[in-house]
C-alpha positions in Angstrom: 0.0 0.0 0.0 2.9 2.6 0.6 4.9 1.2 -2.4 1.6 2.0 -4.3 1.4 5.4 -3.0 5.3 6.9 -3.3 4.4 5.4 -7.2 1.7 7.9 -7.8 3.3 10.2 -6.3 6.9 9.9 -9.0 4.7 9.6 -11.6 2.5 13.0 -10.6 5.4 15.0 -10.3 6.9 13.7 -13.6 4.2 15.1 -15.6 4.5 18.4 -13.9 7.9 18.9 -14.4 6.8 17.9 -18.1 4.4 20.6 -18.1 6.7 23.1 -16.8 9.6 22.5 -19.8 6.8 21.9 -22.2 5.7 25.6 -20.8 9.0 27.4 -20.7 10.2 26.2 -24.4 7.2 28.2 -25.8 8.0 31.0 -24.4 11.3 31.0 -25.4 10.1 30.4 -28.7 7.6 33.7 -28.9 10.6 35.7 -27.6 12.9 34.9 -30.7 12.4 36.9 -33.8 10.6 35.5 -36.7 12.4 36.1 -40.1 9.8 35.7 -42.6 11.5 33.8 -46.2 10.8 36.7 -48.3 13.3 38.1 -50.2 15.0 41.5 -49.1 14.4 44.4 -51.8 15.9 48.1 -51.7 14.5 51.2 -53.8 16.5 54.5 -53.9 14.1 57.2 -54.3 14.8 60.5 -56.2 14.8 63.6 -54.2 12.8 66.4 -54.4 13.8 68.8 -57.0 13.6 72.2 -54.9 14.1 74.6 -58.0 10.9 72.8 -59.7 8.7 73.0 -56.7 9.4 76.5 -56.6 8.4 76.7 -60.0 5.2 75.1 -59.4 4.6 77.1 -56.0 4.7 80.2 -58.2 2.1 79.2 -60.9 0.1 78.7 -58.4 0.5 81.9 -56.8 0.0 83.7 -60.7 -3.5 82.1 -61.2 -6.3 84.6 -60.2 -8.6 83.3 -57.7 -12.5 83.3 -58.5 -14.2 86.6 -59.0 -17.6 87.2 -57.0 -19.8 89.2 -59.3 -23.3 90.9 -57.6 -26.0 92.7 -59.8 -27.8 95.5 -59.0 -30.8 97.4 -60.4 -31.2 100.8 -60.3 -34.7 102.1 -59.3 -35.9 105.3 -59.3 -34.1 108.6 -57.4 -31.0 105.9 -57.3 -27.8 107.4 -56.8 -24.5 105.6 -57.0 -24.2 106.1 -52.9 -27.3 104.5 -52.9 -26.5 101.6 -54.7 -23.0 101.0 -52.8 -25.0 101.3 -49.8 -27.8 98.6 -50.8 -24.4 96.5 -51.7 -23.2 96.5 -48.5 -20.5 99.0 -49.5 -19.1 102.4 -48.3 -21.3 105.5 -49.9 -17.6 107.0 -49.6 -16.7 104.6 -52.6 -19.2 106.3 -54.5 -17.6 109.6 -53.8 -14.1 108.6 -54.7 -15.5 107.1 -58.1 -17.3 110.1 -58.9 -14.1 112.0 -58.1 -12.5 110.3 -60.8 -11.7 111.8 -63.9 -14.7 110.5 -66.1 -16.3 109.7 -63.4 -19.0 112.4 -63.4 -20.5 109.9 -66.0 -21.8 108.2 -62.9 -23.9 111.0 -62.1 -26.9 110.0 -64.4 -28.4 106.5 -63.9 -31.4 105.4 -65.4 -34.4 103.2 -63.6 -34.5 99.9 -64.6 -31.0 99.2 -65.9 -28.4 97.5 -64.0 -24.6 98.4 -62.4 -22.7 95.1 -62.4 -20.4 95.0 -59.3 -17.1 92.8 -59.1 -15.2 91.8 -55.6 -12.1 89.7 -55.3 -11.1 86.8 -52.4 -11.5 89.6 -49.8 -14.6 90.8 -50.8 -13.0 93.9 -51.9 -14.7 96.1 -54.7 -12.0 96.2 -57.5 -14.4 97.2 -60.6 -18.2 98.2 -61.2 -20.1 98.3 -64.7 -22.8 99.7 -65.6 -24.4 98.9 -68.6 -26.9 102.1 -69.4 -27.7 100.5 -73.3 -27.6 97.8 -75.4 -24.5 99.2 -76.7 -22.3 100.6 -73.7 -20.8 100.6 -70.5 -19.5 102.8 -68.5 -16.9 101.0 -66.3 -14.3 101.7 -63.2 -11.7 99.6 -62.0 -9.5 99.7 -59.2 -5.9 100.9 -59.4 -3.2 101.9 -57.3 -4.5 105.2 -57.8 -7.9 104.9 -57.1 -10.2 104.3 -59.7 -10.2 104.7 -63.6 -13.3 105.3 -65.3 -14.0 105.0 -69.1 -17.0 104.2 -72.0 -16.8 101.0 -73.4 -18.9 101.1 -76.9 -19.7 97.5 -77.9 -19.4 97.0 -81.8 -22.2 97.1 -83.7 -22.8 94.8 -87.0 -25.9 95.2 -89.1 -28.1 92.2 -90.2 -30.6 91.6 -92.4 -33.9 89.4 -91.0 -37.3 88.9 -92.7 -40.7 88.4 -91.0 -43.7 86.5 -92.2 -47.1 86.0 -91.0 -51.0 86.8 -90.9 -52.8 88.8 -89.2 -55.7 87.0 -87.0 -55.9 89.1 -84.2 -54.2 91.9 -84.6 -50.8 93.5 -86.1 -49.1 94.3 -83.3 -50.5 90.4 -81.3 -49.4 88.5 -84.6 -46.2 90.7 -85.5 -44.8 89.5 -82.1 -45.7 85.7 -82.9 -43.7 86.1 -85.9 -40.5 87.5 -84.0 -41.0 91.3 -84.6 -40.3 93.9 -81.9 -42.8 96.1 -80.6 -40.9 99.3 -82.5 -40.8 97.3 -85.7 -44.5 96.9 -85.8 -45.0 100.4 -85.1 -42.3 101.6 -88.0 -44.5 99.1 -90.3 -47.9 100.8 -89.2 -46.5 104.0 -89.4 -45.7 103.9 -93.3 -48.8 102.6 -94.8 -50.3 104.9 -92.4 -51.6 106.7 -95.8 -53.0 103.6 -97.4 -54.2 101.4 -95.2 -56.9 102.0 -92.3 -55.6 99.0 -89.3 -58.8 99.3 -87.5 -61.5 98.6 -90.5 -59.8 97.4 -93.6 -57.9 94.5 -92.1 -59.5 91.1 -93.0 -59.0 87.8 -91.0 -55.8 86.2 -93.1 -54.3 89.3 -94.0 -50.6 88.5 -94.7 -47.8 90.5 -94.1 -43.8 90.4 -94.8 -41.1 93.1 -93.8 -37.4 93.0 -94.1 -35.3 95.0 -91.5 -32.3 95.9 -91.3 -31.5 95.1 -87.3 -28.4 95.9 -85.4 -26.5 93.2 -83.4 -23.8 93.4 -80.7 -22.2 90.8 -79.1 -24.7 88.6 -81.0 -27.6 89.7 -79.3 -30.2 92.3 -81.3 -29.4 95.8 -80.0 -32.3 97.8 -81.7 -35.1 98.0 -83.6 -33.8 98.5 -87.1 -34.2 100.2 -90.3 -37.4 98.7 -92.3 -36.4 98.3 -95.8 -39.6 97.0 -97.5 -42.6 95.3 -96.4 -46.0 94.1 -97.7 -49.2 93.6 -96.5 -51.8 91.7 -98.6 -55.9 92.5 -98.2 -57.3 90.1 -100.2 -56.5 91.0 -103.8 -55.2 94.4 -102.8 -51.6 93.9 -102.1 -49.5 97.3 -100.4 -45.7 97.7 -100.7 -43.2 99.5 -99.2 -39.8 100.3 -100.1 -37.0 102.4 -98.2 -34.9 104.8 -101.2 -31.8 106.4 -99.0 -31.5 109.0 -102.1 -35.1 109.8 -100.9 -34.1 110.7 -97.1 -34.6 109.3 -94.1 -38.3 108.3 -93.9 -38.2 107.9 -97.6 -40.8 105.3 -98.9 -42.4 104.6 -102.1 -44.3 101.5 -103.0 -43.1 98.9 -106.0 -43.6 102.0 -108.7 -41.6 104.4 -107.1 -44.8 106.4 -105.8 -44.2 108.0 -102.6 -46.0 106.7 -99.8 -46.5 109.6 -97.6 -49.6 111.4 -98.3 -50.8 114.9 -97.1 -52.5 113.7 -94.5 -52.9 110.3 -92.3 -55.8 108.6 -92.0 -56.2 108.3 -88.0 -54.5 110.6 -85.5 -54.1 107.7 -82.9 -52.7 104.4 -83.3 -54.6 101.4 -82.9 -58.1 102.0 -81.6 -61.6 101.4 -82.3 -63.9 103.4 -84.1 -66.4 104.1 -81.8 -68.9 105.9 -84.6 -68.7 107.2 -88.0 -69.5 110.2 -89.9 -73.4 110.7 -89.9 -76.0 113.1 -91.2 -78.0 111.7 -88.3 -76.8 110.1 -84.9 -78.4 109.4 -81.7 -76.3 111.8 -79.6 -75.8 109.5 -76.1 -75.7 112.8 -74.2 -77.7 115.4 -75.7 -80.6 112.0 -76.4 -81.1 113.6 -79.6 -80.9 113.0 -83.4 -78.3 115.4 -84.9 -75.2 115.6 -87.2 -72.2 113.4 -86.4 -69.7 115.1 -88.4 -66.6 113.7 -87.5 -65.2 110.1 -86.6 -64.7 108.6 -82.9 -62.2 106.9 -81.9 -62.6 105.1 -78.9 -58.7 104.8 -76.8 -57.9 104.7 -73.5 -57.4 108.4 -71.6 -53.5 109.5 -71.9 -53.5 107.9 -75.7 -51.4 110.4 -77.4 -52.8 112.1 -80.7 -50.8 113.0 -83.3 -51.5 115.9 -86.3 -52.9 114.5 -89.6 -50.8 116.9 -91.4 -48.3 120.0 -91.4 -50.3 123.1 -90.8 -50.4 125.2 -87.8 -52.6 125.3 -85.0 -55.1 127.9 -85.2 -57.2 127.5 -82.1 -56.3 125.6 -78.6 -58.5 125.6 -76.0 -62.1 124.9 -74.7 -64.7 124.0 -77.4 -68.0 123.9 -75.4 -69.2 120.3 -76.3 -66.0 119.7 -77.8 -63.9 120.1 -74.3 -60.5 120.9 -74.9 -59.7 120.6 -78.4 -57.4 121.6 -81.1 -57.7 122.9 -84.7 -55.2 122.8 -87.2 -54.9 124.7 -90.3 -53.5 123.3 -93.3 -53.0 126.0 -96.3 -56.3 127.6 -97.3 -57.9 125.0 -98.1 -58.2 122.2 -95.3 -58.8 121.7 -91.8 -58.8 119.2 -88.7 -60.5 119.5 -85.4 -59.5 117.4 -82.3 -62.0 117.3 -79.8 -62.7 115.7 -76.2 -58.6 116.1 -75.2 -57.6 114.9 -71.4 -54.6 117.4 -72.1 -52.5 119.2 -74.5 -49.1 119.1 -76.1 -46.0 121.2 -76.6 -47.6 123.1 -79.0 -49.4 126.6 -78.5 -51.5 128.0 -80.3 -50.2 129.5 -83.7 -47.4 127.0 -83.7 -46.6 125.4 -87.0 -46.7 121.5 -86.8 -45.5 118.6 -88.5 -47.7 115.4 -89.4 -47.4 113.2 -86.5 -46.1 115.4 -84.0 -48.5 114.9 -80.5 -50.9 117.7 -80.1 -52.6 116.1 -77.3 -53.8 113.4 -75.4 -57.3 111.6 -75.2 -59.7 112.3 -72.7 -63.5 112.4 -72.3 -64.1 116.7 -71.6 -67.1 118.5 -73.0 -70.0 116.4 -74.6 -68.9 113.1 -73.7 -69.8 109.8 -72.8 -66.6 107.7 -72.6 -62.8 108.7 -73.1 -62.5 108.8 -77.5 -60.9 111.4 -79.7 -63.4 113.7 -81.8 -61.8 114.2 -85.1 -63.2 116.0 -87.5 -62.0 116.9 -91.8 -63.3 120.1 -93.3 -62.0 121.3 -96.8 -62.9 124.8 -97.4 -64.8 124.9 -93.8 -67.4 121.8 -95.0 -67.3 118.8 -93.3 -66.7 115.6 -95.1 -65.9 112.0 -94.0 -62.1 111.8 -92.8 -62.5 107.8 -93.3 -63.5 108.8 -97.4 -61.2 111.6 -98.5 -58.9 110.2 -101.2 -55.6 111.1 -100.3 -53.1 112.1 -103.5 -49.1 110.9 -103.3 -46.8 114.1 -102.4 -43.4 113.1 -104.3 -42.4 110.9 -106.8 -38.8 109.2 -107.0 -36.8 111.3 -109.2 -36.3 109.7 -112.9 -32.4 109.6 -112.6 -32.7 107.4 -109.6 -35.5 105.2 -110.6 -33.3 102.1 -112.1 -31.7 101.7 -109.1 -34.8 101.6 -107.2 -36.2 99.4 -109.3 -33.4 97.1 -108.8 -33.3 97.7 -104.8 -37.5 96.5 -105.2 -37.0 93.5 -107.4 -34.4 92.1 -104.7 -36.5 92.9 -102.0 -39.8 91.6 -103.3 -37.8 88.0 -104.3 -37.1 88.0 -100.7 -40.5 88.3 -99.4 -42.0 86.3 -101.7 -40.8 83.5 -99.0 -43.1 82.2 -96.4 -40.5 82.4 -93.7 -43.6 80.6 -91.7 -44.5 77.7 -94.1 -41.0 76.6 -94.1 -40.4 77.3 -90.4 -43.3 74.8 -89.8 -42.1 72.1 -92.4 -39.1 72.5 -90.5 -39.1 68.9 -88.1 -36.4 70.0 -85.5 -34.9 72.7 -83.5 -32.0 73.1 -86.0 -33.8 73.0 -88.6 -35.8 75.9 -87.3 -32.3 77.9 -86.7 -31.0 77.1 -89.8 -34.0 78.7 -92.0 -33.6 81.8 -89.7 -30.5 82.1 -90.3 -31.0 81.6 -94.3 -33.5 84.7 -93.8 -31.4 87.0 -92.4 -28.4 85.7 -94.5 -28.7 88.1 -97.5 -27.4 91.9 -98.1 -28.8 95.1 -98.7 -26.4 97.6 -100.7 
């Protein structure tokens, strides 16, 4: 039993002292470095070359940093201390600017246009613009000096572009669907003012063409134009219109070299209604009695201006009784025109000579009146006669030595508007299509 015993006991503290070396060789083992079996590789890398970073650190230093650009509109009573102030700016940076030579410019700004104000990475102003047309700028830019102001007058290149269209609605609604400007309708209106009454004779489908001569900076349109012919078609009765330099500057005759401009216009105001015609006998809607109508109405808004029929000078201005303020003009011994029912008056005082077209007035509803019109009445030899029936005979005539030439300006012009810029604008099946035609309209020359 004790021999067992002292047995178990050898054999128990064998296996510890195993344990113990097994223990102590591992940890020798984790202590040693471990060399893994890959093989060793050196790389020599280049320096840095210091005279090229230089380099580089200076083209960075030479490219400008972003610009911060802020628009401003000018309203009305504006100053330019007015706009630095509403741009967060000293009003004192006004001053200096205007204290630079040119820089009383800055003096006069107009409502609705717009100074363009540029600051740099510090939010410093270094140079304002302000564009006061189409066609100019009047700029200052920061130096070490101050400021230097001066006009910058964009270049202008003239173009020729066609219009094409018909009249459903009215001139002026279907002239803009065809691309005109409001003053180009109003240039087209004004010369076949002699021919062609806008407010009766125009017939649902009444076609029109006109061929301008338009201004462009920049490649945007910067003005109206010059019209150098048109043509508007009533039916069977077609009127032309062609500009002759030789013949001045309002100069147009129609495709016989016939001058245009007659002695007198048909309407003194510009597109209205007739509100009645010349009568023997009209229900009066004031007076609620039958009497004479001896002029034409035309109905307009109060403030529409009214322009003279003809030269002549004015040889009564004042009130009229049942005529309110009114107007009558003169022309030679022989005719006469009364403008009656005026809110106000023009320029012009009595005995003044006037021009046809120039704005004697305005239109109101004084005196016998039921609603804001213009009274216009025609007398020849102090007898009234229908204004709307008077047959109008031509003033001029080209001259003879410059008729070939004409002739040759009109058969250019009228090849031109003999295309339907519309029909082939809506065969046209895409956008660039669309451009190109434009373009092909307004491609041709005018000497």
């Amino acid at each position: 039993m004790i021999a067992k015993n002292l047995l178990q006991s050898k054999l128990w503290r064998t296996l510890v002292l195993a344990m113990l070396f097994l223990l102590s060789a591992m940890v020798a083992l984790v202590s040693q470095p471990i060399e893994a079996n890959i093989p060793l590789q050196t790389f020599e890398l280049p320096l840095p070359n210091a005279i090229a970073a230089v380099a580089s650190v200076d083209e960075l230093a030479e490219v400008p940093m972003g610009l911060v650009t802020q628009w401003v509109e000018i309203k009305s009573g504006d100053n330019l201390g007015v706009i630095m102030e509403r741009a967060g700016l000293s009003a004192s940076l006004a001053t200096q600017i205007s204290a630079s030579p040119n820089g009383q410019h800055f003096a006069k700004l107009r409502a609705g246009t717009h100074i363009e104000l540029k600051f740099d990475e510090n939010n410093q102003l270094i140079a304002l613009n302000y564009h006061f047309s189409n066609l100019n700028i009047l700029t200052a830019e920061r130096t070490d000096n101050g400021f230097a102001v001066q006009q910058i007058v964009k270049p202008v290149e003239s173009q020729i572009v066609s219009y094409s269209g018909r009249i459903d609605n009215s001139l002026y609604v279907d002239g803009r669907k065809a691309g005109m400007q409001p003053q180009q309708i109003m240039d087209m209106a004004d010369v076949f003012a002699w021919d062609i009454d806008f407010g009766r004779e125009i017939l649902p489908g009444t076609a029109f063409n006109a061929i301008f001569e338009v201004p462009f900076a920049d490649g945007e349109i910067a003005g109206s134009g010059k019209l150098l012919a048109a043509k508007i078609t009533i039916g069977k009765d077609e009127h032309t219109a062609f500009w002759h330099k030789a013949g001045g500057a309002n100069a147009y005759y129609n495709q016989d070299g016939n001058s245009l401009r007659k002695a007198f216009n048909r309407n003194p105001v510009d597109y209205v209604r007739i509100t009645s015609g010349f009568s023997k006998s009209r229900y009066h809607p004031v007076l609620h009695e039958i009497r004479a109508h001896k002029g034409v109405d035309y109905g307009a808004p109060v403030g529409t201006p009214v322009h003279a029929t003809g030269d002549g000078k004015i040889s009564m201005r004042g009130w009229g009784n049942g005529y309110g303020n009114m107007i009558t003009i003169q022309h030679g011994q022989t005719y006469s025109t009364v403008y009656g029912h005026l809110s106000r008056y023009g320029r012009f005082q009595a005995g003044a000579n006037v021009k046809q077209g120039d704005v004697i007035g305005y239109v109101g509803m004084t005196g016998l009146a039921s609603g804001p019109h213009l009274h216009y009445e025609f007398r020849v030899k102090g007898q009234h006669v229908d204004p709307l029936g008077v047959k109008f005979t031509e003033v001029i005539s080209i001259a003879a030595k410059e008729k070939p030439t004409f002739l040759t300006q009109v058969a250019l012009m009228t090849e031109r508007m003999s295309l339907s810029i519309l029909d082939t604008v809506a065969a046209a099946e895409t956008t660039d299509e669309v451009t190109e035609v434009q373009q092909l309209a307004g491609a041709a020359n005018f000497e």
